[in-house]
Structures are given as structure tokens and as C-alpha cells.
C-alpha positions in Angstrom: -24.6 -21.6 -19.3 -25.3 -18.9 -21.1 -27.3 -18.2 -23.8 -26.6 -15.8 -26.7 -29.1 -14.5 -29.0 -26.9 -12.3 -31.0 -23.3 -12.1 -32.7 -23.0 -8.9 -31.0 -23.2 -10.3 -27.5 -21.1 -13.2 -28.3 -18.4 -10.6 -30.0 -18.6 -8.4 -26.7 -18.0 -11.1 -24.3 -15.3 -12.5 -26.4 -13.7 -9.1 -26.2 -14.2 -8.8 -22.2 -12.6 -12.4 -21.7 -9.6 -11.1 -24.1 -9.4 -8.1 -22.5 -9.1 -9.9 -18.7 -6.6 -12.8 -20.4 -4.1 -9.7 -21.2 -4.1 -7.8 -17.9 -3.9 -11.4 -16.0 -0.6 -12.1 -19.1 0.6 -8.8 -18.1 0.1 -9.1 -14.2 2.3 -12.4 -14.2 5.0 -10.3 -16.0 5.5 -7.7 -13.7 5.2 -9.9 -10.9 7.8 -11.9 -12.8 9.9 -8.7 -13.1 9.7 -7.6 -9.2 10.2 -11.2 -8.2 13.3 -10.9 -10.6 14.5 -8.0 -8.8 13.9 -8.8 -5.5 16.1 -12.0 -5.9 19.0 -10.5 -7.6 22.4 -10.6 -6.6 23.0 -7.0 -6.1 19.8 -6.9 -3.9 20.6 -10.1 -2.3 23.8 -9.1 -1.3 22.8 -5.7 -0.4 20.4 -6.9 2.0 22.8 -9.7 3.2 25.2 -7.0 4.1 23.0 -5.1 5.9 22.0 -7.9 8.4 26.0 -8.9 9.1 26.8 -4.9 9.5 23.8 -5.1 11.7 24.5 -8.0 13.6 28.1 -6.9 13.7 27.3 -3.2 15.4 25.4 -4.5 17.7 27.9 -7.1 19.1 30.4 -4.6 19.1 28.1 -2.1 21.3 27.1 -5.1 24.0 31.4 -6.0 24.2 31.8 -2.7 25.0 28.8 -1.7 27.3 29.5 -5.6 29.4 32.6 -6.6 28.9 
């Protein structure tokens, strides 16, 4: 534990523990804003489509090169 012999340290470590509390506050908002993103429809979809097309081209190619 720490022991304070001024105001002015105690009013300087208050600030520092304020000061991390609203970068950690702001850090869980754009992680919640990427995470929001990332799981959107559009996105979801996008990336959905992708695999089928995927998926799709390349069981067209193999029909064509062995069967």
C-alpha cells in the first residue's frame, strides 16, 4: 500500500487511474464497434458468398478436369 504524504501526489495518481479507466472505456468501444462490424449481415453474407462461389468454382473445375 502506498503511502501519500501530499494532496499533490494523491491528486496525480488519481488523474493517472482516470486517465487509464478512459482509454480501457474507450478500447471496449471500438472493440465493440469492430466486433459489430465484423458480425454484420452485409459482412456475414459477403463472406458467406464468397466460400459457396468458392466451393462452387472449384467443383465445377474437378467435373470438368475428371469427369
Amino acid at each position: 500500500m502506498k503511502v501519500y504524504t501530499s494532496f499533490e501526489e494523491v491528486d496525480k495518481d488519481l488523474k493517472a487511474l482516470r486517465l487509464q479507466k478512459d482509454i480501457a472505456r474507450e478500447e471496449i468501444k471500438l472493440n465493440y464497434h469492430y466486433l459489430k462490424d465484423d458480425l454484420g449481415f452485409l459482412n456475414l453474407l459477403g463472406k458467406t458468398t464468397g466460400v459457396v462461389l468458392k466451393k462452387i468454382l472449384t467443383f465445377k473445375i474437378a467435373r470438368k478436369l475428371f469427369g
